[in-house]
N, CA, C and O of each residue as an XYZ file, in Angstrom:
716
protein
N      56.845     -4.842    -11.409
C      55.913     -4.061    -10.622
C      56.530     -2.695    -10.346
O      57.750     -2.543    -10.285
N      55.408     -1.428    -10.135
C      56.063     -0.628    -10.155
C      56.380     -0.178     -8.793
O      55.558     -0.598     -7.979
N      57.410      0.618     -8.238
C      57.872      0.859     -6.827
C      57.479      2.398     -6.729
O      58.191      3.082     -7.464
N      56.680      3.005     -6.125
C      56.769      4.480     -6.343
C      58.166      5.195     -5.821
O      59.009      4.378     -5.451
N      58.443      6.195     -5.756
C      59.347      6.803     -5.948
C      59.121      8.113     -4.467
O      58.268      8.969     -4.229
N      60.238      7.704     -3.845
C      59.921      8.778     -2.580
C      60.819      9.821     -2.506
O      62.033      9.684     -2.352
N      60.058     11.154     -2.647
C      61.068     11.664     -3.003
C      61.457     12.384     -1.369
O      60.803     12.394     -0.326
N      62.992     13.023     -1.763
C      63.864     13.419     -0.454
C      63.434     14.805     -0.073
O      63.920     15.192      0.989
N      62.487     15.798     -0.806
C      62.853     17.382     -0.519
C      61.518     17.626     -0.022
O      60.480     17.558     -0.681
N      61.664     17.971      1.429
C      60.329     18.325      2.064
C      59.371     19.501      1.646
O      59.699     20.650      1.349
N      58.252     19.012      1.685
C      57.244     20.224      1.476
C      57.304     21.605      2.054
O      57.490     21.803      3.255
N      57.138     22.586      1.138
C      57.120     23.612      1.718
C      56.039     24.500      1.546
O      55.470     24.593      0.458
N      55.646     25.294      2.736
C      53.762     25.823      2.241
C      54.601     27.782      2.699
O      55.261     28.226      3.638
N      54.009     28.391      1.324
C      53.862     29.987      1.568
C      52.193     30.679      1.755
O      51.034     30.315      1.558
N      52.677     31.479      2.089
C      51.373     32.479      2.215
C      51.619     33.910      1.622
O      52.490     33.925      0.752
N      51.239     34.691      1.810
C      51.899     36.442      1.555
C      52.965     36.622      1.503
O      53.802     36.695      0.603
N      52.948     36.742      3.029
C      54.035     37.022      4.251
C      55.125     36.495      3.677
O      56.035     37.288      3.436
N      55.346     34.869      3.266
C      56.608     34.435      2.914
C      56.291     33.114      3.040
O      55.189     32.695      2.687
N      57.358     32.225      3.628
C      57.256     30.809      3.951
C      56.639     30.428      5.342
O      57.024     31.029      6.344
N      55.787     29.545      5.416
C      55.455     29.031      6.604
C      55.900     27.836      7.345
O      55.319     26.846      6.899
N      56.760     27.534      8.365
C      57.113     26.109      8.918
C      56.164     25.403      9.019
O      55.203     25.657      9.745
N      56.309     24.162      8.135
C      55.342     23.310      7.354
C      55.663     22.038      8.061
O      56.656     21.561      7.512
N      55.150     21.082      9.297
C      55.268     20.012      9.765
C      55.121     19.213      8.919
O      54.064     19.349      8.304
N      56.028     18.045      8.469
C      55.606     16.961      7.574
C      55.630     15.463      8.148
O      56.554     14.658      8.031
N      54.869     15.346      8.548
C      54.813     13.412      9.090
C      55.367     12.657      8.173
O      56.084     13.274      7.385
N      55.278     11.598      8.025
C      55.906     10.689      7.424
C      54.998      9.424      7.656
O      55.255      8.312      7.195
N      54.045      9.695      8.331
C      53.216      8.395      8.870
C      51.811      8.444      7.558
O      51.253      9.541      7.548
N      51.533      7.943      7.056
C      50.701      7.630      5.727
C      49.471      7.781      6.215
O      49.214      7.087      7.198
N      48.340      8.738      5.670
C      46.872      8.620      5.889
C      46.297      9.280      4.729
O      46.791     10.119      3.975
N      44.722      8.524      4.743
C      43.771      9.491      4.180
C      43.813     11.146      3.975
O      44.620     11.777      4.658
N      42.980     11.825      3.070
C      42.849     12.895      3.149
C      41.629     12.933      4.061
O      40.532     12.386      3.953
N      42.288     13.970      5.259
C      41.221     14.403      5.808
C      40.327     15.608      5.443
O      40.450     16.080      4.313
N      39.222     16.275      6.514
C      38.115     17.386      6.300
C      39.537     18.583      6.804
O      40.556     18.699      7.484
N      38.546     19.305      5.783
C      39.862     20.282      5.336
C      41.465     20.177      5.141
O      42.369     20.718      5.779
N      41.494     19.537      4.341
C      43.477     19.080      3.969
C      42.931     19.500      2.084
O      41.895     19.246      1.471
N      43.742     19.959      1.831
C      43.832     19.684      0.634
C      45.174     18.963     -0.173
O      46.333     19.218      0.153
N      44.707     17.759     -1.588
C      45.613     17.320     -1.687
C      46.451     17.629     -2.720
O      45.862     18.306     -3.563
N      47.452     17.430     -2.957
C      48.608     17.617     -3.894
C      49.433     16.742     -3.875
O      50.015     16.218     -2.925
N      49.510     16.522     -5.263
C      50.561     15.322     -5.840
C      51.877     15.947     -6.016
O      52.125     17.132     -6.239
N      52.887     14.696     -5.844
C      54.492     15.474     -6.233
C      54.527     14.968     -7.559
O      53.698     14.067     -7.688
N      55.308     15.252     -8.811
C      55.621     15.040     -9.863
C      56.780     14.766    -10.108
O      57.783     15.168     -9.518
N      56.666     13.692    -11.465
C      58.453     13.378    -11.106
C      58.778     13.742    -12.439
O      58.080     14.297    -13.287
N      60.335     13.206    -12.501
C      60.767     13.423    -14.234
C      60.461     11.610    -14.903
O      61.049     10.597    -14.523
N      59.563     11.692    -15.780
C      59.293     10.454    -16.199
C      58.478      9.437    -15.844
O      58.205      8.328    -16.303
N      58.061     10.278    -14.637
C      56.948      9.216    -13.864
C      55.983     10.777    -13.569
O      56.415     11.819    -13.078
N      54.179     10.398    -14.196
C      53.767     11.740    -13.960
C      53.453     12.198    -12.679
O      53.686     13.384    -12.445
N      52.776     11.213    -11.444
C      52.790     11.431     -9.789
C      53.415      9.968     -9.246
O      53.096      8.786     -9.379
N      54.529     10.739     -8.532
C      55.197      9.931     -7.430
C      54.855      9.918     -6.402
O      55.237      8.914     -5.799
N      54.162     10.714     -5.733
C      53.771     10.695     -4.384
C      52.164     11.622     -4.291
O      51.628     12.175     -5.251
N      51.865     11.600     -3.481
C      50.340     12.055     -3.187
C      50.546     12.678     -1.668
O      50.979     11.925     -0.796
N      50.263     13.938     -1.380
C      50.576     14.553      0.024
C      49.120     15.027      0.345
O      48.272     15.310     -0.502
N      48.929     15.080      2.034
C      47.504     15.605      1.877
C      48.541     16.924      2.673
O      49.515     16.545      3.323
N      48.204     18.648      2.546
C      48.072     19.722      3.075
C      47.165     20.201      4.143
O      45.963     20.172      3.877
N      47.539     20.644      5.325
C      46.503     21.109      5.960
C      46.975     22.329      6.566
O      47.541     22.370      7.658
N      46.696     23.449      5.736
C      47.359     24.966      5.496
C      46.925     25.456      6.984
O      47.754     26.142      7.582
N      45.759     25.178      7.599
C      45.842     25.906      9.165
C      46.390     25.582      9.889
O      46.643     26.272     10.877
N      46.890     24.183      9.685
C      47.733     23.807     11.288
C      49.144     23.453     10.569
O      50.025     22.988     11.292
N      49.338     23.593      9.566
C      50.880     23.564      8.724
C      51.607     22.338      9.325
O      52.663     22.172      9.935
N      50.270     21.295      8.756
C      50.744     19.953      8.348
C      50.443     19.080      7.356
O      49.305     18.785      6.991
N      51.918     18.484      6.728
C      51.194     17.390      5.659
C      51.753     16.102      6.084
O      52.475     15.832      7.043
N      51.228     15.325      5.103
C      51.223     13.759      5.417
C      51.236     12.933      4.141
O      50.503     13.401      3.270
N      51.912     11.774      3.799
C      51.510     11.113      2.319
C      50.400     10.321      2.583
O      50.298      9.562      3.548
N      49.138     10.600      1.267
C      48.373      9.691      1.695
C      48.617      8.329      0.687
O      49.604      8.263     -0.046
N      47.671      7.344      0.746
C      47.909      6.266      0.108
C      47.874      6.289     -1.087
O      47.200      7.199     -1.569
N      48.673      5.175     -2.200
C      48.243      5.737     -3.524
C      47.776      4.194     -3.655
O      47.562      3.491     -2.666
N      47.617      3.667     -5.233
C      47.066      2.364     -5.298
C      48.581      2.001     -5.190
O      49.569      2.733     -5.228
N      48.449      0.470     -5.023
C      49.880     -0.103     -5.308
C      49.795     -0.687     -6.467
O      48.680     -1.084     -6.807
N      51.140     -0.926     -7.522
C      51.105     -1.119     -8.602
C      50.229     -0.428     -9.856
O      49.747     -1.125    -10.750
N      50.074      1.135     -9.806
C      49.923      1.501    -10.860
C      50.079      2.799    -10.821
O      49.581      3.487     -9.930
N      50.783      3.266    -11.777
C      51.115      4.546    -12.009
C      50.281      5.430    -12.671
O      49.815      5.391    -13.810
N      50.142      6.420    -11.562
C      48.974      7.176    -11.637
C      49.259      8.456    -12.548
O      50.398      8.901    -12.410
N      48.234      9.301    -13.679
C      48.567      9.883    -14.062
C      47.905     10.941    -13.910
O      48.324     11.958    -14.464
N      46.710     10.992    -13.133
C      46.170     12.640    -12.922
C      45.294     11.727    -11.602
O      45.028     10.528    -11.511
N      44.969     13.069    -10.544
C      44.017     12.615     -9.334
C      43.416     13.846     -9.327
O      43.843     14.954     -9.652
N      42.484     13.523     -8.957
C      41.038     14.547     -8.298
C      40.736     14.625     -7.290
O      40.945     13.559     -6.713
N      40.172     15.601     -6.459
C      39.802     15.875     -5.051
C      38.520     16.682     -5.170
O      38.553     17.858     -5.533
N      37.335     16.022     -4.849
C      36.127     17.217     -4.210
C      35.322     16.273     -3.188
O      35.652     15.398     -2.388
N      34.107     16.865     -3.593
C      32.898     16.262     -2.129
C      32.522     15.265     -2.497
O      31.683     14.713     -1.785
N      32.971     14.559     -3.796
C      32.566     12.998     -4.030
C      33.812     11.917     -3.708
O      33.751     10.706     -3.923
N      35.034     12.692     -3.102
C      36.205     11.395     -2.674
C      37.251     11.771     -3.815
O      37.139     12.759     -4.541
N      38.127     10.983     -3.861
C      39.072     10.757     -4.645
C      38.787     10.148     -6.095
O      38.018      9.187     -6.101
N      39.291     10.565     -7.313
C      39.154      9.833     -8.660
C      40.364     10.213     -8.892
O      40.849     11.335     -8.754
N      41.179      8.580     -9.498
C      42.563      8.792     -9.875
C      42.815      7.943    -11.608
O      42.506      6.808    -11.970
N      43.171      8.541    -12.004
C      43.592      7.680    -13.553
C      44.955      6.883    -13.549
O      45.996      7.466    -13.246
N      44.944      5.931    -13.790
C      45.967      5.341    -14.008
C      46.585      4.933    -14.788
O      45.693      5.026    -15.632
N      47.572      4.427    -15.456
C      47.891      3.679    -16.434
C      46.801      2.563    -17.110
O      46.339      2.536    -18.250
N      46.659      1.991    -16.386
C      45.515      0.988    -16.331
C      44.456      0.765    -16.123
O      43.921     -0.230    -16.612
N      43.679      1.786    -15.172
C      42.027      2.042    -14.658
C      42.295      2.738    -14.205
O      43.400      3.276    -14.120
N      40.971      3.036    -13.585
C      40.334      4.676    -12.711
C      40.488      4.243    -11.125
O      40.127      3.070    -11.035
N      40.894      4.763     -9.842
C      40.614      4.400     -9.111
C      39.696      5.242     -8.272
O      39.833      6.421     -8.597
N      38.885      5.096     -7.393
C      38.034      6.088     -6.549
C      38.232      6.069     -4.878
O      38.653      4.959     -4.553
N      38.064      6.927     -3.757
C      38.093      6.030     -2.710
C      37.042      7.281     -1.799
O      37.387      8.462     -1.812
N      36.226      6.991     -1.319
C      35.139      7.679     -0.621
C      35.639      7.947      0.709
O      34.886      8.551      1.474
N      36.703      7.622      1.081
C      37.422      7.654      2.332
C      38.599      8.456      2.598
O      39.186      8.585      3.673
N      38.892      9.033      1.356
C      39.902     10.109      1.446
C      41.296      9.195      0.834
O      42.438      9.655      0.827
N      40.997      8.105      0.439
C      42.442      6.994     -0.016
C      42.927      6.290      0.685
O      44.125      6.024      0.590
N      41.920      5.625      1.866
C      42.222      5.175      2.811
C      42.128      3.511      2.500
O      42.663      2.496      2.947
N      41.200      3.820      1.541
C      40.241      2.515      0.605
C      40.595      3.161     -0.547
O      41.014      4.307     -0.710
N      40.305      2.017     -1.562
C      40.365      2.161     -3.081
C      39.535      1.148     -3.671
O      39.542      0.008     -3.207
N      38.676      1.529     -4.848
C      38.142      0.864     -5.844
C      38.734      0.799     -6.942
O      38.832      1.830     -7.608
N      39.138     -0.100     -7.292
C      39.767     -0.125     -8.799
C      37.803     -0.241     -9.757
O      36.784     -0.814     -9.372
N      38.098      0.665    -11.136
C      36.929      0.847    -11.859
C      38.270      0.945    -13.338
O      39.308      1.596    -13.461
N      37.569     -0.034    -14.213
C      38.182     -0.371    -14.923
C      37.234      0.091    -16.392
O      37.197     -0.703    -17.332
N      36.655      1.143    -16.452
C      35.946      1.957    -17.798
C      36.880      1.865    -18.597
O      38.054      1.731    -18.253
N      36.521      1.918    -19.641
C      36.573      1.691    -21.098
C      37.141      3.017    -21.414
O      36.356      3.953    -21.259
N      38.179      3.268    -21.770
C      38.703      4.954    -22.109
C      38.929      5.096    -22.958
O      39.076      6.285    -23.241
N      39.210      3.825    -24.371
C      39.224      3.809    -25.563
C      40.401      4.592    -26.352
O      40.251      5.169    -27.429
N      41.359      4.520    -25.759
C      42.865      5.888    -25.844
C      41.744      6.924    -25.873
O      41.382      6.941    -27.049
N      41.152      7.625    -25.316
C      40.904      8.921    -25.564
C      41.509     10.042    -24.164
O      41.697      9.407    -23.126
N      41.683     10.925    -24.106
C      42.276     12.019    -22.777
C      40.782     12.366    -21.870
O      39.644     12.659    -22.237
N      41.464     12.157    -20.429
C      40.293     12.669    -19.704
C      40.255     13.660    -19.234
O      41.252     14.345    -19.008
N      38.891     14.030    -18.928
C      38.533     15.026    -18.215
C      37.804     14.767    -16.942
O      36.687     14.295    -17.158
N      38.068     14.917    -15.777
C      37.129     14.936    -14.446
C      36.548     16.301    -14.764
O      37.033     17.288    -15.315
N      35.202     16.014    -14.176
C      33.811     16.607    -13.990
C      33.741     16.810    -11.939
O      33.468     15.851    -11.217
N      34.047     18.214    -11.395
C      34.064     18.233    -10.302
C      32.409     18.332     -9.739
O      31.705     19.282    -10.079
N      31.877     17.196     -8.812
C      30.995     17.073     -8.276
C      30.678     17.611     -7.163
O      31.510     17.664     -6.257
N      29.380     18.128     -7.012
C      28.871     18.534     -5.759
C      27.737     17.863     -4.985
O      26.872     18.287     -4.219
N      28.113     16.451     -5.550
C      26.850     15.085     -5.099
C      28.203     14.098     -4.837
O      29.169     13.777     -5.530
N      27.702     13.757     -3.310
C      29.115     12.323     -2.680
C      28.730     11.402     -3.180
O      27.552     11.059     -3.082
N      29.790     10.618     -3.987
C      29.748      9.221     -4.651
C      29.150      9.037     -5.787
O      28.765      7.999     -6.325
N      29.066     10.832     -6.324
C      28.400     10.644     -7.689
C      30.114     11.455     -8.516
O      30.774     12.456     -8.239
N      30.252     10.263     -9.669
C      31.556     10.516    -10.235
C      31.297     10.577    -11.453
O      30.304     10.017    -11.918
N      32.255     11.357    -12.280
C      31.558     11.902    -13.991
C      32.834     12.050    -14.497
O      33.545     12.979    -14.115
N      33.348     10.937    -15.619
C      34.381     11.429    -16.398
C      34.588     11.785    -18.050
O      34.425     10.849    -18.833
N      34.887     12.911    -18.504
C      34.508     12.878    -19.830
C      35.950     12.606    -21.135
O      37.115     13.003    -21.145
N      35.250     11.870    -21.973
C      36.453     11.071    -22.691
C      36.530     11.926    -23.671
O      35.473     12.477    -23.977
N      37.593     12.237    -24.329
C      37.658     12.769    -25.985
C      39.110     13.624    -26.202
O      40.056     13.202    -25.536
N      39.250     14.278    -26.694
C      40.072     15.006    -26.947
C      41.066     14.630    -27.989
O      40.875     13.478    -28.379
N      42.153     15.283    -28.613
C      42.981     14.853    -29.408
C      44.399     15.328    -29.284
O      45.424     15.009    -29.888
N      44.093     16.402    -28.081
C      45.831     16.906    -27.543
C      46.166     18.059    -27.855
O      46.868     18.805    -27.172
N      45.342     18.462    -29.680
C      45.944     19.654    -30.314
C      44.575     21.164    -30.002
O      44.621     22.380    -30.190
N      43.781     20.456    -29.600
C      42.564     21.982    -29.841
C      42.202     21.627    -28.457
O      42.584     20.824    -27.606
N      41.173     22.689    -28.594
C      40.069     22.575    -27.257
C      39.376     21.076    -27.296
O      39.213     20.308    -28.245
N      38.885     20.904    -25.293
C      38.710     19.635    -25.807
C      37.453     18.749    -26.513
O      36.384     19.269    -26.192
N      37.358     18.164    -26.942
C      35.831     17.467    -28.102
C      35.757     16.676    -26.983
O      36.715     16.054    -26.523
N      34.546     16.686    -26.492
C      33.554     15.882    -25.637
C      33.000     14.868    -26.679
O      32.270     15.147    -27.630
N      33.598     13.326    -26.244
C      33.146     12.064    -27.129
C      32.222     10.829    -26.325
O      31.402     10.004    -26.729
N      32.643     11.066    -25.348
C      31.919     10.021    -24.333
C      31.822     10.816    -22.714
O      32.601     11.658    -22.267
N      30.619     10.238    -22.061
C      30.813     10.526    -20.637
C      30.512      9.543    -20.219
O      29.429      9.014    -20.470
N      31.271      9.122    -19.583
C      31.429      7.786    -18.655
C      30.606      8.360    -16.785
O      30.657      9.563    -16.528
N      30.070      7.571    -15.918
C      30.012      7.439    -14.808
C      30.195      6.451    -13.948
O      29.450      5.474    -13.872
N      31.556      6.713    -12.999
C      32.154      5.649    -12.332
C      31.656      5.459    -10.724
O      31.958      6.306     -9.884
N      30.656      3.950    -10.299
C      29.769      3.775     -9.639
C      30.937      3.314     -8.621
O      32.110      3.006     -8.833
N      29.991      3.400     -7.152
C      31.196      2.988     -6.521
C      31.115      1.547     -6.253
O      31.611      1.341     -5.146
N      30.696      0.458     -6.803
C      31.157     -0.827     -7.103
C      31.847     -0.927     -7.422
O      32.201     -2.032     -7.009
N      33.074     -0.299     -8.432
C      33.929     -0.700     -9.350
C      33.274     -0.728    -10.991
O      33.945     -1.073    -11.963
N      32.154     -0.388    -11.043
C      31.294     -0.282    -12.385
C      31.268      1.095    -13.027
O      31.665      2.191    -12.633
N      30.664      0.682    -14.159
C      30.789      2.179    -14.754
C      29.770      2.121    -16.379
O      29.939      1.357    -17.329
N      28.964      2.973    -16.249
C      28.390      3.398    -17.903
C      29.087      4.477    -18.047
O      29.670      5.262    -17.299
N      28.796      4.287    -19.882
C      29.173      4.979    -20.659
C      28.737      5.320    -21.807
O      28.405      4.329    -22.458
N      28.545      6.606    -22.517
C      27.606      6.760    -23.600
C      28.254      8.014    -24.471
O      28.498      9.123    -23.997
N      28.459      7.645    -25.718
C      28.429      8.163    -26.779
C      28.077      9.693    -26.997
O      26.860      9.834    -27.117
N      28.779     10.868    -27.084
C      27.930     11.621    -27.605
C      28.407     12.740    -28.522
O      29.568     13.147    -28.468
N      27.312     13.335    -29.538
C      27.739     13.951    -30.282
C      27.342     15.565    -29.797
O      26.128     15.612    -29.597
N      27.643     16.169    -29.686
C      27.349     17.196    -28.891
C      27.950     19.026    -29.985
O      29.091     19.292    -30.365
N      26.870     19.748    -30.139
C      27.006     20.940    -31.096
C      26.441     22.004    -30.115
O      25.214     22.062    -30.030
N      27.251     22.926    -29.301
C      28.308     22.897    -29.433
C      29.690     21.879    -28.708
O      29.427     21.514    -27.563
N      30.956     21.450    -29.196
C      31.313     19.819    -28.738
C      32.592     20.569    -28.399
O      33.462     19.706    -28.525
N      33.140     21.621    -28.064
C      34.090     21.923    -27.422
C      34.509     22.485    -25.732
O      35.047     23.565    -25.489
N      34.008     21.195    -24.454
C      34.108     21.033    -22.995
C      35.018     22.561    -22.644
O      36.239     22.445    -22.743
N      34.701     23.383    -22.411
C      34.976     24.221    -21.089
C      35.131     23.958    -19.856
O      36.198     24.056    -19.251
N      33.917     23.551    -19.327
C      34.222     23.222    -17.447
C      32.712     22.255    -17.401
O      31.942     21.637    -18.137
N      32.844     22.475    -16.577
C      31.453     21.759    -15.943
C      31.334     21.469    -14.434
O      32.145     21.852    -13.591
N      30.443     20.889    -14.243
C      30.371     20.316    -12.451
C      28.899     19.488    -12.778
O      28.079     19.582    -13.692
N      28.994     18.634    -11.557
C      28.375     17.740    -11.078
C      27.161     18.857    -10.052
O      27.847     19.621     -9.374
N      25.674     19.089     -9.820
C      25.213     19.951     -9.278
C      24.724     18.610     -8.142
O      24.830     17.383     -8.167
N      24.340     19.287     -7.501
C      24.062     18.367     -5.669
C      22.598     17.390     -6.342
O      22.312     16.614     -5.431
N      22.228     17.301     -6.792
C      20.934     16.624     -7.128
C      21.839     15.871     -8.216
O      21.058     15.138     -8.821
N      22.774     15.758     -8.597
C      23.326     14.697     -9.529
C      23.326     14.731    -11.252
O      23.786     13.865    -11.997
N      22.578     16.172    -11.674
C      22.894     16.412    -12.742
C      24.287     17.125    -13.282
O      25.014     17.773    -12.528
N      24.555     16.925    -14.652
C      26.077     17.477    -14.891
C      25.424     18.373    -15.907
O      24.432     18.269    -16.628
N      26.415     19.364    -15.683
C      26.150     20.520    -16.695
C      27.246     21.019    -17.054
O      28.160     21.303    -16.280
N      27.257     21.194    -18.446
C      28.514     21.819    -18.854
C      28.643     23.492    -19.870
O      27.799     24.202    -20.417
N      29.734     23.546    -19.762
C      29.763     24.918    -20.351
C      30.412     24.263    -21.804
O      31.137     23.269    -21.766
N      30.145     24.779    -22.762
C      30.504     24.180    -24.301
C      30.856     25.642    -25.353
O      30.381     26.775    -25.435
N      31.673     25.070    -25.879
C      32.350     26.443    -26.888
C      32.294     25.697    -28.490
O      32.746     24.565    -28.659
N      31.762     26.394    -29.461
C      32.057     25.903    -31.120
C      31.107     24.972    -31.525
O      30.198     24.443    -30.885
N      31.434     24.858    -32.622
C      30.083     24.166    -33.458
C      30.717     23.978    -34.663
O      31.905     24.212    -34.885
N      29.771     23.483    -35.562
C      30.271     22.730    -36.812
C      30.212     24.200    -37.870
O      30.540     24.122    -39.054
């Protein structure tokens, strides 16, 4: 099982000016309204820790991660947390206070989060190959049951730029290239 990894060198937050004295708890919570979060990175392990920031009152805090799985990219907007793991996706509508394990089908392909502006509506897009821009092959949507569709697509032009999730729950993307 895996043990995360805590690391020893306290956070430090700048602004302009220079450095700011940055309170760091040690007591574990959710991300709260207005914190933003940031992961620490390790050598060999891609996030060891998960910190939430809260740049006006220059405090952070670790929030929860899943236990037993090593996480390799996390997301933060107005739909909660989406985290990739070694093994599944996790989500938590609570700031990581809670977790859903969602176990989609990723087929080795590289992801992409789709940042939403609809709560509890989650959009991840599968494809890529590492070496070019990325080829949009599947878009998956991860429900907050722990469920998830997924669908196929061939898409001209098929090279993902950005995108977002719009408040009514459609995704739209920006696309580059063609055949």
């Amino acid at each position: 099982m895996f043990a995360p990894f805590k690391p020893g060198a306290e956070p430090r937050l700048f602004d302009a000016d220079g450095e700011i004295m940055l309170h760091a708890s040690t007591d574990e919570g959710p991300l709260g309204e207005g914190e933003l979060l940031t992961q620490v990175n390790g050598s060999g392990v891609p996030i060891v820790a998960l910190r939430a920031v809260d740049a006006r009152a220059a405090t952070t805090h670790p929030v929860p991660m899943p236990e037993g799985e090593r996480l390799r990219t996390v997301f933060a907007d107005r739909s909660g947390l989406t985290a990739e793991g070694e093994n599944s996706m996790w989500t938590s509508d609570d700031g990581g206070d809670t977790r859903m394990r969602n176990d989609a089908d990723r087929g080795g392909h590289l992801t992409a989060f789709v940042p939403s502006a609809a709560p509890g509506t989650r959009v991840i897009l599968l494809g890529g190959d590492g070496a070019t821009l990325f080829p949009v092959q599947r878009v998956v949507r991860l429900f907050p049951d722990g469920t998830s569709a997924a669908r196929d697509v061939d898409l001209d032009p098929r090279f993902y730029l950005g995108g977002m999730i719009r408040e009514d729950g459609e995704l739209v993307m920006a696309l580059l290239g063609g055949n």
